[in-house]
ROTORPA-957223 format. One record per residue (C-alpha): x, y, z; residue number from 1. Coordinates in steps of 0.2 Angstrom, whole numbers, plus 5000, padded with zeros to 4 digits. Example, Ala and Ser with C-alpha at 12.3 -4.5 7.8 and 13.67 -1.06 7.14 Angstrom:
! ROTORPA-957223
{east = 5062	north = 4978	up = 5039	n = 1}
{east = 5068	north = 4995	up = 5036	n = 2}
! end
This chain:
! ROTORPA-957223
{east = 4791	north = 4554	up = 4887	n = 1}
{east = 4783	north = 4538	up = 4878	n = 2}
{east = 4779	north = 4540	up = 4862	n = 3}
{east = 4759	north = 4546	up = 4859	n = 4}
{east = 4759	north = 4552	up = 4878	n = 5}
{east = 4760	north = 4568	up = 4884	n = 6}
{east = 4762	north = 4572	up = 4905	n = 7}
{east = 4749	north = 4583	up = 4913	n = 8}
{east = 4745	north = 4599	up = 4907	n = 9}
{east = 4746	north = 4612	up = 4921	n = 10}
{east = 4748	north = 4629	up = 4919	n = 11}
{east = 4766	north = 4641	up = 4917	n = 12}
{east = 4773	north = 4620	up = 4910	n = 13}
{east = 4784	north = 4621	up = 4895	n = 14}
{east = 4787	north = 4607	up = 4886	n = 15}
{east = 4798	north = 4606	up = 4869	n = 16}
{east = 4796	north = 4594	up = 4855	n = 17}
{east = 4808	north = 4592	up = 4839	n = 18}
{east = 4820	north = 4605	up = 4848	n = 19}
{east = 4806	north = 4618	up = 4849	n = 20}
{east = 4795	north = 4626	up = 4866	n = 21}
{east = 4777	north = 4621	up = 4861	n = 22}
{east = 4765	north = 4637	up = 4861	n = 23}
{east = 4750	north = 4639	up = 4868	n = 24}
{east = 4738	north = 4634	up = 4854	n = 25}
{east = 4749	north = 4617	up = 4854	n = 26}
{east = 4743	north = 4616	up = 4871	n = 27}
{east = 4725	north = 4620	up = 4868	n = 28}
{east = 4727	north = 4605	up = 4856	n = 29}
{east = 4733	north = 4592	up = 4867	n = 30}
{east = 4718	north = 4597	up = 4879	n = 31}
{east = 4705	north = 4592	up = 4866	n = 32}
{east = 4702	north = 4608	up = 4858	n = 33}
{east = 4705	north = 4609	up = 4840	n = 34}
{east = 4710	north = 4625	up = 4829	n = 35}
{east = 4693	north = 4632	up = 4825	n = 36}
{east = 4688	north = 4629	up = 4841	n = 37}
{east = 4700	north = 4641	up = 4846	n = 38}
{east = 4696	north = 4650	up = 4832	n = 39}
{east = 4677	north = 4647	up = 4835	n = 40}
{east = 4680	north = 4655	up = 4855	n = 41}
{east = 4691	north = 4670	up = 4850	n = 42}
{east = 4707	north = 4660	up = 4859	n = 43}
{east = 4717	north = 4665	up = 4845	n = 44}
{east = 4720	north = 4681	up = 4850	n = 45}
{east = 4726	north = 4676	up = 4867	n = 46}
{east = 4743	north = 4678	up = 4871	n = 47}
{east = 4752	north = 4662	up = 4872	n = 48}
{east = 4756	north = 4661	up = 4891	n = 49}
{east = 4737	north = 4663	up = 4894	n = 50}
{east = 4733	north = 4650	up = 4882	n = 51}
{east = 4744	north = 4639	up = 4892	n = 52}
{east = 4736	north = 4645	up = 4907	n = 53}
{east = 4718	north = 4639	up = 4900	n = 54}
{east = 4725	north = 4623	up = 4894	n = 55}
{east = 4733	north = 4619	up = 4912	n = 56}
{east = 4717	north = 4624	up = 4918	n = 57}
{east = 4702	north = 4619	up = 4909	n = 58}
{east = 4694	north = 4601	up = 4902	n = 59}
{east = 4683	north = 4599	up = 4889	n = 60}
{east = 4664	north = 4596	up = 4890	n = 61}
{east = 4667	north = 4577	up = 4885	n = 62}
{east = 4678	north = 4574	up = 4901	n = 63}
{east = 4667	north = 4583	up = 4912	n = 64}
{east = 4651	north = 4573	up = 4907	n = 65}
{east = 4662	north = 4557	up = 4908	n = 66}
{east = 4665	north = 4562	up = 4925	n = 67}
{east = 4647	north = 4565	up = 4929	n = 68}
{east = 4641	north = 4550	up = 4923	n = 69}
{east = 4655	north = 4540	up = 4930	n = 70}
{east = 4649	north = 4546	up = 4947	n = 71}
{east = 4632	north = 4545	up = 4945	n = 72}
{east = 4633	north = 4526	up = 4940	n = 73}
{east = 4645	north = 4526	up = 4958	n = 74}
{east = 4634	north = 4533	up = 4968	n = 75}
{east = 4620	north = 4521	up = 4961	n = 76}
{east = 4630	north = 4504	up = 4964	n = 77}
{east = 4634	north = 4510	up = 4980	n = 78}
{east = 4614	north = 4511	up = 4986	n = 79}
{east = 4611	north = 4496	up = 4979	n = 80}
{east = 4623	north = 4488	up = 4988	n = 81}
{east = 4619	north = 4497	up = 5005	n = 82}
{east = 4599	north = 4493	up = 5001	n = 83}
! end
């Protein structure tokens, strides 16, 4: 792994850092969601495989709105350029 990268998140993946198997609010983080999110939607008292699971399964609001909008935009350009 590079340095301030991380591979895909998907879920049942275990990735270790410094020697040790990161936990499931570790990979809550590296999707975006900090720890009073967590705290803030009750994940705390998750057990860590399905924390995992969520991470491996689940995007922020932020990515999906980028998504949308990315799309729309697309979906304009390509009228235009069929009109």
């Amino acid at each position: 792994m590079r340095k301030h990268q991380c591979p895909c998140v998907v879920p049942g993946a275990k990735f270790a850092w410094r020697g040790q198997i990161l936990k499931g609010a570790h990979f809550l983080a590296l999707q975006g969601l900090s720890p009073a999110d967590v705290q803030r939607h009750g994940l705390h008292n998750v057990p860590c495989r399905l924390q995992r699971s969520f991470a491996g399964n689940a995007f922020t609001a932020t990515v999906c709105g980028s998504v949308l909008l990315a799309c729309v935009l697309a979906a304009e350009t390509q009228e235009e350029e069929e009109g």
